[in-house]
Rosetta silent file (secondary structure, phi, psi, omega in degrees, C-alpha in Angstrom):
SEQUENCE: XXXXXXXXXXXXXXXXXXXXXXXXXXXXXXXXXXXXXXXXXXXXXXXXXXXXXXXXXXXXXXXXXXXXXXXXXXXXXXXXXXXXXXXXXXXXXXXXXXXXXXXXXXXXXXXXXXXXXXXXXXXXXXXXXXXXXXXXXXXXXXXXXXXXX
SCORE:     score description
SCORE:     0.000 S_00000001
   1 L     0.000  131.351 -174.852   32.071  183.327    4.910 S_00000001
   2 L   -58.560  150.946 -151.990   29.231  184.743    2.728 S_00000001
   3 L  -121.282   99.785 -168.836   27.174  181.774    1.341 S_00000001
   4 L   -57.885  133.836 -140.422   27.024  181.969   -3.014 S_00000001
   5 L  -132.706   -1.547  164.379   23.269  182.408   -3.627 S_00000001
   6 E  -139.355  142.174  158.488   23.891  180.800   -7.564 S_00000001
   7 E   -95.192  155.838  144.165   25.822  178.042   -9.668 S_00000001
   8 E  -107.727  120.201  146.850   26.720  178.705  -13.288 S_00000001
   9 E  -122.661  145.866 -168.779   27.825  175.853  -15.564 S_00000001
  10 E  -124.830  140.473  155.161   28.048  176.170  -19.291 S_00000001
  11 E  -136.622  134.114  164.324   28.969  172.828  -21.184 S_00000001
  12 E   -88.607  120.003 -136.797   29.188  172.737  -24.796 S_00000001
  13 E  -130.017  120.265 -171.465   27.080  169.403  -26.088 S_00000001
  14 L   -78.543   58.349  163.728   28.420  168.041  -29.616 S_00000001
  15 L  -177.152  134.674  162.665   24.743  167.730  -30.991 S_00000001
  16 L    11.701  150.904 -169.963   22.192  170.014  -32.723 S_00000001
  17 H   -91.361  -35.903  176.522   20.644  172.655  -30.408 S_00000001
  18 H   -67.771  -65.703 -162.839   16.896  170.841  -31.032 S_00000001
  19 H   -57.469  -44.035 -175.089   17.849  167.776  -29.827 S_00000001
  20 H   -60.614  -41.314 -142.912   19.947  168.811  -26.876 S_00000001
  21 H   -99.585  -77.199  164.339   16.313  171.268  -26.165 S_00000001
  22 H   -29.237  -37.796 -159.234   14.535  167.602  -26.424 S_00000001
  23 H   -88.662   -8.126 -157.054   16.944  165.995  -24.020 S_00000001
  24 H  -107.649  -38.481 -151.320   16.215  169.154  -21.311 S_00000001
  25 H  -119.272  -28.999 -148.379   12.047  169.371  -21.859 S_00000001
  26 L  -113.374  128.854  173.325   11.130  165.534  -22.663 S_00000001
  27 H   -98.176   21.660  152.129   10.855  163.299  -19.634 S_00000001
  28 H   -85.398  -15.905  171.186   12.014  160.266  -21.168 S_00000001
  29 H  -103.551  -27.019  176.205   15.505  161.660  -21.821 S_00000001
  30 H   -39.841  -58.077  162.165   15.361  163.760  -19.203 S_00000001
  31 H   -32.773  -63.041 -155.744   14.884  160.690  -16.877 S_00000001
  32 H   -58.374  -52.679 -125.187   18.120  159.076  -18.832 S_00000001
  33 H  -117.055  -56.617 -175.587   20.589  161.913  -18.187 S_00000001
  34 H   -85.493  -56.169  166.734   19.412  163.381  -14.961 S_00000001
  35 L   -75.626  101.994 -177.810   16.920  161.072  -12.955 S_00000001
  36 L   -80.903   12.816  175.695   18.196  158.124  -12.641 S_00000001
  37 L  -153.957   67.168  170.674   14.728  156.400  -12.337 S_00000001
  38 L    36.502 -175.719 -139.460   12.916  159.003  -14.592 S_00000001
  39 E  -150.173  142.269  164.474   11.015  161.862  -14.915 S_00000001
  40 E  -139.898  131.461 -152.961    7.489  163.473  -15.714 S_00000001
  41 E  -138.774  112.691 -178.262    7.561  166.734  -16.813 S_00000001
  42 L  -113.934  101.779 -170.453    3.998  168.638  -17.904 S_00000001
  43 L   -75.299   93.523  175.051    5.902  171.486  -20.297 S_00000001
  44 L  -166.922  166.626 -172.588    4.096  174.433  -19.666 S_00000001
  45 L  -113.008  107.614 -160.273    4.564  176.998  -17.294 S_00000001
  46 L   119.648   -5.455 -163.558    2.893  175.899  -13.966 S_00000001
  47 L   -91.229  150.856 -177.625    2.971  172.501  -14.898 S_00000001
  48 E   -81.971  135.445  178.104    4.320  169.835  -12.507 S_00000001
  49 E  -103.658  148.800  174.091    7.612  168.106  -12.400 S_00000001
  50 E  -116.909   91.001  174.934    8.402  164.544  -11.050 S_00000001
  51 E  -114.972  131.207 -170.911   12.241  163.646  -10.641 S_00000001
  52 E  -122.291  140.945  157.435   12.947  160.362   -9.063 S_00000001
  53 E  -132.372  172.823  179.740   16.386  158.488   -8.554 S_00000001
  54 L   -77.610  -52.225 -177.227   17.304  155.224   -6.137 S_00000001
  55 L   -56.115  -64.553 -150.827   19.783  157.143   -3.769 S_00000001
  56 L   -96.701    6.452  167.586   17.689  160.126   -3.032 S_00000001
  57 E   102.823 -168.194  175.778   14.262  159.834   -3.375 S_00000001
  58 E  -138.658  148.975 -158.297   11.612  161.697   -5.682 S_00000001
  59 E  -121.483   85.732 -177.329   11.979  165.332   -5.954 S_00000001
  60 E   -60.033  133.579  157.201    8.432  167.773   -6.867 S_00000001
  61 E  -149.944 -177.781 -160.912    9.065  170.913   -9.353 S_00000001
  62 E  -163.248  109.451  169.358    7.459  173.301  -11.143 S_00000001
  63 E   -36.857  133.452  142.001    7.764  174.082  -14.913 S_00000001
  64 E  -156.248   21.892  159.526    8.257  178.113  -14.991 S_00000001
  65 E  -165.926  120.213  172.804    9.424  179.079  -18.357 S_00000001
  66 E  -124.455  121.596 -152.602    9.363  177.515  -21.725 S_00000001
  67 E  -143.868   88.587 -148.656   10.745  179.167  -24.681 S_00000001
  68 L   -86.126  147.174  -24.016   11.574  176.249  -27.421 S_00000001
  69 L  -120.697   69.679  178.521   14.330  176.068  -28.266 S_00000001
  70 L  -154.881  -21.061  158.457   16.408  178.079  -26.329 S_00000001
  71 E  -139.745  109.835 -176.437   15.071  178.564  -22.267 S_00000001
  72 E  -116.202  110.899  175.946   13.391  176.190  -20.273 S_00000001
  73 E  -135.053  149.283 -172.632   13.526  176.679  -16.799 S_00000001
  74 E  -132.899 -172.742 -173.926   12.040  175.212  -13.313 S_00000001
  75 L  -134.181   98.838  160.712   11.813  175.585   -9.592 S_00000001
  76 L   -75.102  135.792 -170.527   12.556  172.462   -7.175 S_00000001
  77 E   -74.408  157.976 -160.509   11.826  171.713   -4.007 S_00000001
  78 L  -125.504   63.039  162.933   15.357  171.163   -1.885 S_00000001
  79 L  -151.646  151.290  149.580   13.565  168.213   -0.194 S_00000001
  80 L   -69.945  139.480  158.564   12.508  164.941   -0.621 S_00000001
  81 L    51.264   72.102 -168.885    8.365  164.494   -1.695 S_00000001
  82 L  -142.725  115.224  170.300    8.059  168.465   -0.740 S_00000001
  83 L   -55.025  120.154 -168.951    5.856  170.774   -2.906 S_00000001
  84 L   -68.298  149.736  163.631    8.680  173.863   -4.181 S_00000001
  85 L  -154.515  163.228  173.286    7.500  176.812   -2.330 S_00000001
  86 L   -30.940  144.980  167.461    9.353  180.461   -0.905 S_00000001
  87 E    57.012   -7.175  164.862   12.009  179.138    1.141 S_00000001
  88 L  -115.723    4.416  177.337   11.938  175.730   -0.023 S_00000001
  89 E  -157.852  169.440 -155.963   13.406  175.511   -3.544 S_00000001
  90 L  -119.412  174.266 -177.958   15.785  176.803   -5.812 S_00000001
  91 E  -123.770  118.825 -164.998   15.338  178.201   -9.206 S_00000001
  92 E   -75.992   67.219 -118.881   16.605  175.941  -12.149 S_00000001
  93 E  -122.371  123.463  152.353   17.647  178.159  -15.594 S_00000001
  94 L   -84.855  149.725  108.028   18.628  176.394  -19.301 S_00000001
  95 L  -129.786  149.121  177.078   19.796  178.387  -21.894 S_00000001
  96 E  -112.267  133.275 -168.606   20.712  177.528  -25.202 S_00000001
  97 L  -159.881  143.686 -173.214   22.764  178.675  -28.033 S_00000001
  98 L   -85.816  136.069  170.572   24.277  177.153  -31.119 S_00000001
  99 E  -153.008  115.559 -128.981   28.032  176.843  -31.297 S_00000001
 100 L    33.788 -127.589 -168.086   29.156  175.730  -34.200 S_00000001
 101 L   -81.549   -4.380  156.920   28.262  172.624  -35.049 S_00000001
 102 E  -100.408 -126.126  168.175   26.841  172.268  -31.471 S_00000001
 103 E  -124.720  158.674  170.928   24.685  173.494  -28.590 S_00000001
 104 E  -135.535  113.617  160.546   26.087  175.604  -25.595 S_00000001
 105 E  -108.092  160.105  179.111   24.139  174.954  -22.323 S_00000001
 106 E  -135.471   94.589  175.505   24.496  177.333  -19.760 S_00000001
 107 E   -96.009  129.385  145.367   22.464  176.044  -16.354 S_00000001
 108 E  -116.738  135.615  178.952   21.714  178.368  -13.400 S_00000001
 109 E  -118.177  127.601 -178.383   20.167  177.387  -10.218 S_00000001
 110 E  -129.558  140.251 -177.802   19.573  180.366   -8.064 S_00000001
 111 L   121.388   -0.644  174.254   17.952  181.064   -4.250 S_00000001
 112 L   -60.093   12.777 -178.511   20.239  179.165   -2.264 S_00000001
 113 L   -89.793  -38.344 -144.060   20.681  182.542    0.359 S_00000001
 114 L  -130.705   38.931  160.488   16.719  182.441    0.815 S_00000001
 115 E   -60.816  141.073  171.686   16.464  178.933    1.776 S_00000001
 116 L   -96.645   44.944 -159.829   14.819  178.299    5.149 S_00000001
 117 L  -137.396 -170.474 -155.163   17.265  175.868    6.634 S_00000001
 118 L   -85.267  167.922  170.507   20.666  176.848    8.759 S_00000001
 119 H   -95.687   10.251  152.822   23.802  178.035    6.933 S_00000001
 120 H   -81.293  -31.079 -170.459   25.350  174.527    6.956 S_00000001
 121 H   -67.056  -30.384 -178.159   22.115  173.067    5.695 S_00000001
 122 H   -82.872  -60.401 -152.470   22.737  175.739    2.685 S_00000001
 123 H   -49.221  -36.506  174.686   26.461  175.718    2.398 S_00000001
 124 H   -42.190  -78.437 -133.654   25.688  171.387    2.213 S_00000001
 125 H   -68.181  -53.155  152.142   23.163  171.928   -0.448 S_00000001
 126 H   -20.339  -76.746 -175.163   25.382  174.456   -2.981 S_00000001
 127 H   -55.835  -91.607 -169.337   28.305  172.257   -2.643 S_00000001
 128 H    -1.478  -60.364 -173.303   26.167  168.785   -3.459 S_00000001
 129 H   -87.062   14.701  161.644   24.574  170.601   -6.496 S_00000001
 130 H   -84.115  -18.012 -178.588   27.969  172.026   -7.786 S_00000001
 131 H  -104.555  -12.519  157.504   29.213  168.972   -7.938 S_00000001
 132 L   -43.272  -46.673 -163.288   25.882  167.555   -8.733 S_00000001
 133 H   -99.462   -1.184 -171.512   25.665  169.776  -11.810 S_00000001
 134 H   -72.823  -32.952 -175.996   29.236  169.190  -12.638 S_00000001
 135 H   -96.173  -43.815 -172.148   28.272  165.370  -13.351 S_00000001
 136 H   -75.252  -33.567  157.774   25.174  165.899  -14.451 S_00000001
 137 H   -50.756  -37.266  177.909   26.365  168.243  -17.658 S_00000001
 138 H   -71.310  -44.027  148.244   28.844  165.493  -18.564 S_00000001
 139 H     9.536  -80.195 -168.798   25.671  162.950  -18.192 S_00000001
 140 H   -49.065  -64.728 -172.451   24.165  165.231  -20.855 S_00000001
 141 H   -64.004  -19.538  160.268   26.830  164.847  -23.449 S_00000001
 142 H   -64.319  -19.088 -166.177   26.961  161.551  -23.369 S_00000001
 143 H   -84.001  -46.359 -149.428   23.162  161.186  -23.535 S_00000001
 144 H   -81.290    9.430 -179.102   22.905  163.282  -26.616 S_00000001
 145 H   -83.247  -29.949 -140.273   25.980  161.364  -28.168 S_00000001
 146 H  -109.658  -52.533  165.514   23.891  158.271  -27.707 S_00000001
 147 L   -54.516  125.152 -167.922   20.259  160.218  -28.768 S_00000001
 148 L  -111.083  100.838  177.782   18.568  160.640  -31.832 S_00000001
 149 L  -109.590    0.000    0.000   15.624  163.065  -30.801 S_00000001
């Protein structure tokens, strides 16, 4: 069985499209929602990402598009304390769009085919972040229920 080379998830987030933009690009909410033991994020495109949690370790990225307030996107490494490079990270996609009275994100992470690890090491890593992003979108609406940014 062919190996899906992207996720899509779209969640619609009951708060303002700037703040929901804030909670994606700022690494103090970023931290809250995603990291569970924060984040440093230098928002520019080349600038270096920092995501740390308690299970898993801290996780290097790299800012590579910022387009306020509607696409921010980055490229992680699919290691622990690993620099992202060809063959060693995925590519992380926001976009944003007002609906109604809310925000619609729509995340893609794309490059799992052209990973350099076996095709259980991939097929592992796809499922983990589908269900990974599955958790992590509800994460967001609760943060931005809870955020005034």
């Amino acid at each position: 069985m062919q190996i899906p080379d992207q996720i899509e998830r779209e969640v619609v987030v009951d708060a303002p499209i700037e703040r929901v933009w804030s909670l994606i690009t700022e690494a103090e909410y970023f931290g809250a929602w995603f990291a569970d033991s924060g984040a440093e994020i230098d928002l520019r495109p080349g600038g270096a990402m920092t995501l740390r949690w308690e299970e898993h370790g801290t996780v290097r990225a790299r800012v590579e598009r910022v387009e306020p307030p509607r696409r921010f996107s980055y490229r992680w490494a699919n290691a622990v304390d690993v620099e992202p490079s060809e063959g060693h990270s995925t590519l992380v996609e926001f976009t944003l769009s007002t609906e109604d009275a809310g925000t619609r994100v729509r995340v893609v992470e794309s490059g799992f085919a052209s990973l350099d690890s076996s095709d259980e090491d991939r097929r592992r890593q796809i499922d983990d972040n589908t269900e990974g992003w599955a958790i992590q979108l509800r994460n967001l609406g609760e943060q931005a229920g809870r955020t005034v940014a």
